[in-house]
C-alpha positions in Angstrom: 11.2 6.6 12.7 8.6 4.9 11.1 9.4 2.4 8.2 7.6 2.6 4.6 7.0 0.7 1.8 5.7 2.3 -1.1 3.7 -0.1 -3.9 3.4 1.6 -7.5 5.9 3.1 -9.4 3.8 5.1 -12.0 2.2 8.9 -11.7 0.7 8.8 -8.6 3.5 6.6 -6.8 6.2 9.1 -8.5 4.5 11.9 -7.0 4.6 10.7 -3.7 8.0 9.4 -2.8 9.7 12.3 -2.1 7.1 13.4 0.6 7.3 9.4 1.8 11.2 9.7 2.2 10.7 12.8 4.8 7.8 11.2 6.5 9.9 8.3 7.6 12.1 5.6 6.3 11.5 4.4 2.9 12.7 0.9 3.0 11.4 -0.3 -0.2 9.5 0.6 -3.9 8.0 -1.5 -6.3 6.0 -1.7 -8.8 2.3 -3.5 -9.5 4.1 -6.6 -11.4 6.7 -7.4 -7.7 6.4 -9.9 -5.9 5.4 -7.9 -2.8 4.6 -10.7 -0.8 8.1 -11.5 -0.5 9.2 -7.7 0.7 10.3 -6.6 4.2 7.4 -6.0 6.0 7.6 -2.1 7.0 5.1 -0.1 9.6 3.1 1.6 6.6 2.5 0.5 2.9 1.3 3.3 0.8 -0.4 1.7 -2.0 -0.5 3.8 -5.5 -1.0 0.7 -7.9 -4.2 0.7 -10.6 -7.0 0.4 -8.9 -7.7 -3.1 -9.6 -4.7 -4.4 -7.5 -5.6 -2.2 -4.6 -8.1 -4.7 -2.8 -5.8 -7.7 -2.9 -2.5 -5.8 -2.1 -4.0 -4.1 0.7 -5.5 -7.3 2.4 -2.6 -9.1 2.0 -0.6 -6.0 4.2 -3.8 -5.9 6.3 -3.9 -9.0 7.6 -0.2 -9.0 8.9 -1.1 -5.9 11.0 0.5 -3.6 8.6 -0.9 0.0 8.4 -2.3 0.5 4.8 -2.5 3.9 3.0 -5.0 3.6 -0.3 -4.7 6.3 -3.2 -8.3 6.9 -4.3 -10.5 4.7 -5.5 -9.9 2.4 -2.3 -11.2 -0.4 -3.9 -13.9 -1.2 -7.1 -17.2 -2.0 -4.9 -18.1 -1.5 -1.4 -17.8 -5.1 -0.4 -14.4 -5.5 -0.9 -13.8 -1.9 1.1 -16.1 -3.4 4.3 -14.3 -6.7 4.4 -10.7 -4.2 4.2 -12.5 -2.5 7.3 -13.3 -5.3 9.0 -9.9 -6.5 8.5 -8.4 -3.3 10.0 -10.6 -3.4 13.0 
């Protein structure tokens, strides 16, 4: 069973957690303001924060090998979503 962490707690976060919990094992939730840096470091991270968090959250999980799941926008220019890509590579 595959292990989840899910990073935003507002609509689009709400929305998804249910479906999340009978994908896999949700291990953790937080919200934009935690310290997710310091959170157990699952096999997915679904990240559902405003948009302007998504390119630093998502490199942080990134570069740990972590499998990242962006809500839409990925990112705010198409720099920041190469380097992501490159990172994922």
């Amino acid at each position: 069973m595959l292990n989840i962490g899910l990073l935003g707690a507002g609509s689009f976060g709400s929305k998804i957690k249910s479906k999340l919990q009978l994908a896999g094992n949700l291990v953790w939730t937080a919200d934009s303001t935690s310290d997710y840096t310091a959170l157990e470091k699952p096999d997915w991270v679904f990240i559902a924060t405003p948009n302007e968090f998504h390119y630093e959250q998502a490199k942080f999980f990134l570069e740990r090998g972590i499998n990242v799941f962006l809500e839409k926008p990925a990112v705010l220019n198409s720099m920041a979503l190469k380097e992501l890509i490159d990172i994922s590579i």
